[in-house]
GUGU-750403 format. One line per field, with one value per residue (C-alpha): residue number from 1; residue in three letters; x, y, z. Coordinates in pm, 1 decimal. Each point is the difference from the previous one (the first is absolute). Example, Ala and Ser with C-alpha at 12.3 -4.5 7.8 and 13.67 -1.06 7.14 Angstrom:
<rs>
seq [1_2] $
type [ALA_SER] $
px [1230.0_137.0] $
py [-450.0_344.0] $
pz [780.0_-66.0] $
</rs>
This chain:
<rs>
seq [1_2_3_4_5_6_7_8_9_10_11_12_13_14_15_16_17_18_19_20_21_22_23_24_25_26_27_28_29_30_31_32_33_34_35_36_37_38_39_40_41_42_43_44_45_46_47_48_49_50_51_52_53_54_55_56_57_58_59_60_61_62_63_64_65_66_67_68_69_70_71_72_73_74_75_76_77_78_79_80_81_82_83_84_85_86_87_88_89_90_91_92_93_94_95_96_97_98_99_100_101_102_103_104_105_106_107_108_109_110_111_112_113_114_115_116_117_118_119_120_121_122_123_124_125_126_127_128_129_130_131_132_133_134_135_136_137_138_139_140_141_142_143_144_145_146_147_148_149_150_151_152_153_154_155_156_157_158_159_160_161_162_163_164_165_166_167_168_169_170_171_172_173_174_175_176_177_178_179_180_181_182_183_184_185_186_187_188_189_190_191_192_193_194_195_196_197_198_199_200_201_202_203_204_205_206_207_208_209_210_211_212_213_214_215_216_217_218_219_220_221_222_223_224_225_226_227_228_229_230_231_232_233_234_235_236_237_238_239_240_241_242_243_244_245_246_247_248_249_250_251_252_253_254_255_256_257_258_259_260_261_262_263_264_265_266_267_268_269_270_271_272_273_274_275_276_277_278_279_280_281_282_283_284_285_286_287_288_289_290_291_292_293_294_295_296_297_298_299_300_301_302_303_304_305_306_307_308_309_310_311_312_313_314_315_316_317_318_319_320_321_322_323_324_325_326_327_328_329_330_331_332_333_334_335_336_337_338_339] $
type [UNK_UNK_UNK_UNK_UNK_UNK_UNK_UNK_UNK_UNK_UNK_UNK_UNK_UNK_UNK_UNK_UNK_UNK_UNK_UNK_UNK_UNK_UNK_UNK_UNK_UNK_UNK_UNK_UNK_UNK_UNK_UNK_UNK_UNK_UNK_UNK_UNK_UNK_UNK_UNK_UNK_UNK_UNK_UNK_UNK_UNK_UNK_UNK_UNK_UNK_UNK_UNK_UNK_UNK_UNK_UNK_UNK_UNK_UNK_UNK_UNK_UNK_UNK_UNK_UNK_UNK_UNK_UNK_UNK_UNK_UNK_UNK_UNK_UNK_UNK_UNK_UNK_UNK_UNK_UNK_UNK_UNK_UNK_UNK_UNK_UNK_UNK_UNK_UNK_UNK_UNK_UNK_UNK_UNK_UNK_UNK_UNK_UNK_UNK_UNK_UNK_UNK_UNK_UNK_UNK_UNK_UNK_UNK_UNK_UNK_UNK_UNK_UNK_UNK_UNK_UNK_UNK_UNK_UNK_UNK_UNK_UNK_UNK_UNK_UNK_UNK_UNK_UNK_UNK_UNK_UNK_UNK_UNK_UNK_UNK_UNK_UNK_UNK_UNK_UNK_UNK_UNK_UNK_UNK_UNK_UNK_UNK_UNK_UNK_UNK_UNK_UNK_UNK_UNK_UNK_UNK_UNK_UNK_UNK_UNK_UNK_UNK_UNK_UNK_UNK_UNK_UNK_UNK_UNK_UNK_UNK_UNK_UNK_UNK_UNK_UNK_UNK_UNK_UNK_UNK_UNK_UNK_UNK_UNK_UNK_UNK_UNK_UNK_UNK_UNK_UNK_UNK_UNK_UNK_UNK_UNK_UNK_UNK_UNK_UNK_UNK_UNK_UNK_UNK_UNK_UNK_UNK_UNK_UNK_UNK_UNK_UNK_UNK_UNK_UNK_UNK_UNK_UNK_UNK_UNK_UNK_UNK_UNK_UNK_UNK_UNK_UNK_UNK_UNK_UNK_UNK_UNK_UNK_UNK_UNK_UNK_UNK_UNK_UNK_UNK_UNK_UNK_UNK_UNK_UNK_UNK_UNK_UNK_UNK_UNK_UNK_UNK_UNK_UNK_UNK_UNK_UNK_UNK_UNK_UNK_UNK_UNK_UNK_UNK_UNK_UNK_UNK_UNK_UNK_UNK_UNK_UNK_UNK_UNK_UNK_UNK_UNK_UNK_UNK_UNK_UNK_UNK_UNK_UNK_UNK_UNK_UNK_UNK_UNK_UNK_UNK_UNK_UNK_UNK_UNK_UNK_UNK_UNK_UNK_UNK_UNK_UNK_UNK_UNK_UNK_UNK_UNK_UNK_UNK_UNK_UNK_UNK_UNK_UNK_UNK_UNK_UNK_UNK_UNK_UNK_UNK_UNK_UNK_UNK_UNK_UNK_UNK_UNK_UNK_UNK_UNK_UNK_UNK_UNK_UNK_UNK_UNK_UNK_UNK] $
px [7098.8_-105.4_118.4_-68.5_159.1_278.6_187.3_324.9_86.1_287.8_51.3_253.0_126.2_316.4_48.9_186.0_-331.6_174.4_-333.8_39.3_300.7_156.9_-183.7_-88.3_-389.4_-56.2_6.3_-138.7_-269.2_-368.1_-263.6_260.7_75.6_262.8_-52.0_139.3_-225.0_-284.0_27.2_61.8_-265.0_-216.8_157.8_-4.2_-76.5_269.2_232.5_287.1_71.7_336.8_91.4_254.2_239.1_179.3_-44.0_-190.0_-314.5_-307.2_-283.2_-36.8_232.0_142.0_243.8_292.9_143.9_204.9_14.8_297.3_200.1_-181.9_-201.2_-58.3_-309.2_-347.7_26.7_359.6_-213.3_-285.6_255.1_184.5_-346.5_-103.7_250.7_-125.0_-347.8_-166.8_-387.9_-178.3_-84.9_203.0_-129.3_222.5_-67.0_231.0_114.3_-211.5_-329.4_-202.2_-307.9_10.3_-231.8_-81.5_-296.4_175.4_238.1_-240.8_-162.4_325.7_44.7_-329.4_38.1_351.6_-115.7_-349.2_-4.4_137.3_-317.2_49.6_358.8_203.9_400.6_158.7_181.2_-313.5_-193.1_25.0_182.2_-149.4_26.6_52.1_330.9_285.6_73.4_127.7_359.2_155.2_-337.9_20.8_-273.5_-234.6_14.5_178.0_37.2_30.1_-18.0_359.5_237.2_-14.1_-316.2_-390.4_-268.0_-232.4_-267.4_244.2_69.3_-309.4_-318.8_-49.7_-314.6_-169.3_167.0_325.6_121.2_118.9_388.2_-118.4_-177.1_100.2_-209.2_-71.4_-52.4_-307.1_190.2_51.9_382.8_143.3_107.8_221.2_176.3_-382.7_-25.0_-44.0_180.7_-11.3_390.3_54.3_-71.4_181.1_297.0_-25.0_27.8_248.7_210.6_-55.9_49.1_355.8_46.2_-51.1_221.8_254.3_-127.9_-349.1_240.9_-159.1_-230.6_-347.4_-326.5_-160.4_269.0_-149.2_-373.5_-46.3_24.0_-263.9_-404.9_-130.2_-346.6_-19.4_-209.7_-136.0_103.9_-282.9_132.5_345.1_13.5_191.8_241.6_116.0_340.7_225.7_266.6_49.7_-51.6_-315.6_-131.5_135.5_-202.4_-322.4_10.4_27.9_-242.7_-282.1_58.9_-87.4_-344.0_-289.5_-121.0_273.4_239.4_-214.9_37.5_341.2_122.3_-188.7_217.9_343.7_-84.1_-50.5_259.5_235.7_-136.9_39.6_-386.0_-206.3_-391.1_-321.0_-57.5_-412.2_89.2_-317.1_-130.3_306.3_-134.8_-318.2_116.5_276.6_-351.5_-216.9_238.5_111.4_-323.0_-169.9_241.8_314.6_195.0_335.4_-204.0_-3.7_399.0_-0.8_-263.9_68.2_326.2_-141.0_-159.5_338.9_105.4_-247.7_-15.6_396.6_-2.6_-337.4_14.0_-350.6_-191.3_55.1_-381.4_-118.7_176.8_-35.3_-369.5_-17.5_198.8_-222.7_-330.6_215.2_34.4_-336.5_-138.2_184.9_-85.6_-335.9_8.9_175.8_-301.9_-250.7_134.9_16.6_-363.4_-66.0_176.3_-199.9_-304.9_65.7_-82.0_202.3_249.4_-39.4_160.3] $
py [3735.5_165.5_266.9_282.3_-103.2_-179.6_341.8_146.2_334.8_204.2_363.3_221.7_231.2_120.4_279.9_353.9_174.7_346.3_172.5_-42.6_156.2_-382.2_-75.5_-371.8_33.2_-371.9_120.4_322.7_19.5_55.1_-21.0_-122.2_-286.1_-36.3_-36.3_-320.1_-144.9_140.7_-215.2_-316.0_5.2_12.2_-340.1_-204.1_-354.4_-3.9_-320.1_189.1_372.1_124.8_333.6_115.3_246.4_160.6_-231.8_230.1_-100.2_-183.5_-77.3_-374.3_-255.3_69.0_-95.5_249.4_39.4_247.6_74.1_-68.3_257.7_176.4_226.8_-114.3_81.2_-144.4_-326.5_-49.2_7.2_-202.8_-299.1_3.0_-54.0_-226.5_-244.4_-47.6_-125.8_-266.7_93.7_-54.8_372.1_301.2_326.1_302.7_279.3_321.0_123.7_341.9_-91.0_130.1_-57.3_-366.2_-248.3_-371.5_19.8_154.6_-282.3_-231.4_160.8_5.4_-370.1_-62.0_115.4_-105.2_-390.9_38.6_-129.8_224.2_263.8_340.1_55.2_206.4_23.3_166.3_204.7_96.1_214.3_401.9_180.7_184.7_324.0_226.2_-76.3_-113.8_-381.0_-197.3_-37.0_-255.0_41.1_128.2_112.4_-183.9_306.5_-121.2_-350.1_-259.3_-371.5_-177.4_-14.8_-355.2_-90.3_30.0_140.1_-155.5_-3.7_-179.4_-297.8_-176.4_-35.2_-48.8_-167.6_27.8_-267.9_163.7_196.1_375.5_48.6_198.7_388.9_294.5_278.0_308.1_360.3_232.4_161.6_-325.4_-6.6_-399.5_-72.8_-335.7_85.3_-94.0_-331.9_-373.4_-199.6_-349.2_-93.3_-245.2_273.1_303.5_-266.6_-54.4_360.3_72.6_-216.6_126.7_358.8_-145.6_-187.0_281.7_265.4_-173.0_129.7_123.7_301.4_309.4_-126.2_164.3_-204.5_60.8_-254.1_-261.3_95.6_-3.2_-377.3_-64.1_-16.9_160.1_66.2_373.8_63.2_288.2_249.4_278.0_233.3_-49.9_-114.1_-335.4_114.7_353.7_-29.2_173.3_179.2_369.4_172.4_146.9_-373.8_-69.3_304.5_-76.1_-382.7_134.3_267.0_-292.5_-222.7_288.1_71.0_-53.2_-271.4_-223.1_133.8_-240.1_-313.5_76.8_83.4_-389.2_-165.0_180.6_-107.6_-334.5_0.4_133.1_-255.1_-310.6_-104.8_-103.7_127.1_65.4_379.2_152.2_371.2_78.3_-238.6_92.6_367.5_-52.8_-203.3_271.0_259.7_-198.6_-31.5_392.4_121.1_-291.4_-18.6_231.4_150.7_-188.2_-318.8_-9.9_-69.4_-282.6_-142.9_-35.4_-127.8_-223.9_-163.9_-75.9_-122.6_-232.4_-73.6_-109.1_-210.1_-167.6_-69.1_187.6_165.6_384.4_118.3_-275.6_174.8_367.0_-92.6_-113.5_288.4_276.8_-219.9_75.9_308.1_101.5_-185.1_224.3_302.8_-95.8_-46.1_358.6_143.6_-238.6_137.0_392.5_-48.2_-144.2_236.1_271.9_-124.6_-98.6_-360.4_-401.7_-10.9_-305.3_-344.7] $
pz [-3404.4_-309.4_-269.7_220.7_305.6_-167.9_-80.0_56.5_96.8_-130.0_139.1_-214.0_279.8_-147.6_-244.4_39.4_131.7_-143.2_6.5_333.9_50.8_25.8_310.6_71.7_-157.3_146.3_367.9_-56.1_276.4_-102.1_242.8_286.0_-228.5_-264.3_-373.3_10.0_305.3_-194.6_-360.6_226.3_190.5_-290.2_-129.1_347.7_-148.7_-250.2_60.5_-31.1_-13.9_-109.4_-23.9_-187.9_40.4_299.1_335.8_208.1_367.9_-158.6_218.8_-147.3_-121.3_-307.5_-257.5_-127.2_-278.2_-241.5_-285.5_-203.3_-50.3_311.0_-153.5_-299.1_-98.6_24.2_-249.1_209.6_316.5_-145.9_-119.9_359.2_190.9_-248.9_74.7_341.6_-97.0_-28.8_-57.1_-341.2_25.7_135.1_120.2_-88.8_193.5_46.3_411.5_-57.4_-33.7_348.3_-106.4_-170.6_186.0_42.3_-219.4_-364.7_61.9_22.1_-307.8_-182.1_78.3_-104.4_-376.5_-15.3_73.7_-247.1_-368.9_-277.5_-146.1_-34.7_112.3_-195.8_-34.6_244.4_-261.9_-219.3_317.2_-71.3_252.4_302.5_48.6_299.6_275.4_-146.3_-16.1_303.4_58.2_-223.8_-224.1_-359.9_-193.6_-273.6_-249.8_-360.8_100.5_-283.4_37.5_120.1_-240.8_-155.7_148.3_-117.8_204.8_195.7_-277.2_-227.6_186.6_-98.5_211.0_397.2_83.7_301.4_175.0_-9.7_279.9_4.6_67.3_326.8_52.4_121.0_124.5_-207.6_129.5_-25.3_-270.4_-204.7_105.5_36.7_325.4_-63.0_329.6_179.8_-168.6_19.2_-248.9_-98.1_74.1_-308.7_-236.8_253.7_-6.6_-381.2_-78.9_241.5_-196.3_-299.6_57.5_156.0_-301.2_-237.3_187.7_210.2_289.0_257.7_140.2_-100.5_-209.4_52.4_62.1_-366.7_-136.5_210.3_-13.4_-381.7_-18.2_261.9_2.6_304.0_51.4_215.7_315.1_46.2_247.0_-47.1_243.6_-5.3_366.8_-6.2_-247.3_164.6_38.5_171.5_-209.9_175.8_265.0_-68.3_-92.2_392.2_121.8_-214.0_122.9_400.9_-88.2_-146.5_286.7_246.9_-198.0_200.1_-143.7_17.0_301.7_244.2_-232.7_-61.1_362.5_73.2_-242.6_82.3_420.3_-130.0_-195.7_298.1_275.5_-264.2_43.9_-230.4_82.7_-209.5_146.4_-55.8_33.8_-10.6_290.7_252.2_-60.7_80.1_270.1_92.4_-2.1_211.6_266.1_-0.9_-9.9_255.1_250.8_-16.2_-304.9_147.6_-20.2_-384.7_-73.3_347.6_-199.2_-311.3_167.8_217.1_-332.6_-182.1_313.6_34.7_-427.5_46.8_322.6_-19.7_-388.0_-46.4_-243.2_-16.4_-104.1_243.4_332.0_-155.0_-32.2_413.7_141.3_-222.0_144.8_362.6_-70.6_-114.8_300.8_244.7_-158.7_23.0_332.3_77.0_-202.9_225.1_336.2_-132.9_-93.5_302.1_212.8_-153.6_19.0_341.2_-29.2_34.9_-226.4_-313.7_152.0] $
</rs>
């Protein structure tokens, strides 16, 4: 086991969602799946998962929690799924995230476990512009250091063998995301007990109070895919809408049927087509689904290689085809047909 598998998970899935009219945002359905289903399956290794907030279906194990008082706010949430790790390093993730996927976790895990370099404070980064912040999410603009306590550059020099206090990724528009993060938990735990210390209480407290005392180093998200989030109704219909775009409605119908059946399977679109092709055009256009059936079938009882069965039933395939356009030759030219 190492840093990046030796994570925990904590999913903040309560909140008021009054944008939404007060709806439930974490089982809000996009692409057949909900919200919820969605950010865990992009965190499947984690040793434990809670999710905090309202006890609602998950599609894996997971721990729950509330917040205390329910509703609370996000540092509330934060310190009630805390409690139930154990992992040197916790992933913080928000329920509304459709787009979030196994490999910016990894990459978040990976600059959250490197040595200290060019991280910055969390509370030095210039806001983003554009949509408003998330939920529970206040903005940069006007913030000075914590009452009481020096900035990161004041605190005397990291070296390169120290570590960050975690990373969060950062939006095409330069916006922190600290609600798409990896944190180191000593530090996370640290602060969390300071900002307690220092007001009495996490309730209501925003996340800025707790971010300004932590180095993070930010990952990029260039086009703002990972880190959509889903805070209206037009952010619902715009999430649906990309899913459905031609290039990623096949990829993303794949995952949700996997997803629904509980199987776990490496899936070359591309192959199955051509497979799906071969057999349509070289034998019957029925033929192609049976097929392409017939080779998950055989994938899932015999234990087999997808490409290497997709490879023998398009050679099948092209071999009878070959052999109707043998025999119409032959019948034409009124000669034996090929053996």
């Amino acid at each position: 086991m190492n840093d990046l598998t030796d994570y925990d998970t904590i999913v903040l899935a309560g909140g008021a969602a009054r944008r939404l009219g007060g709806a439930d945002k974490p089982s809000l359905s996009v692409g057949g799946r909900p919200l919820l289903d969605r950010v865990l399956a992009a965190c499947p290794d984690a040793a434990i998962t809670v999710v905090v907030g309202p006890r609602r279906p998950a599609t894996r194990a997971v721990v729950h929690a509330v917040e205390d008082p329910p509703g609370g706010g996000p540092l509330a949430a934060l310190d009630a799924g805390l409690r139930h790790t154990t992992a040197p390093t916790v992933l913080v993730l928000s329920a509304d995230l459709p787009f979030l996927t196994a490999a910016t976790v990894q990459s978040l895990l990976e600059a959250a476990t490197r040595t200290a370099g060019a991280a910055t404070p969390a509370g030095g980064s210039a806001p983003g512009e554009g949509r408003e912040p998330h939920e529970g999410r206040a903005p940069h603009e006007g913030r000075a250091p914590h009452e009481g306590r020096a900035p990161h550059e004041d605190r005397g020099p990291r070296d390169g063998r120290t570590l960050h206090d975690g990373a969060m990724l950062q939006d095409a528009s330069g916006r922190d995301q600290p609600l798409v993060a990896a944190y180191r938990a000593e530090p996370l735990r640290r602060e969390l007990a300071r900002v307690r210390a220092e007001h009495g209480t996490l309730a209501g407290l925003p996340l800025r109070a707790l971010m300004s005392g932590l180095l993070l180093e930010r990952v990029p998200d260039a086009t703002t895919t990972a880190s959509f989030d889903c805070d209206t109704w037009e952010d619902i219909s715009a999430a649906r809408a990309r899913i459905r775009e031609h290039g990623n409605v096949l990829d993303e119908w794949i995952t949700a049927v996997k997803a629904e059946l509980g199987i776990e399977l490496d899936v070359d679109t591309a192959a199955l087509l051509d497979l799906a092709r071969d057999a349509a055009h070289g034998v019957a256009r029925p033929a192609a689904p049976l097929t392409t059936f017939l080779i998950g079938y055989a994938a899932g009882q015999q234990g087999r290689d997808v490409q290497e069965l997709s490879d023998r039933a398009a050679a099948l395939a092209n071999r009878w085809a070959a052999e109707g356009a043998a025999d119409a030759d032959a019948t034409g030219a009124g000669t034996k047909p090929a053996e």
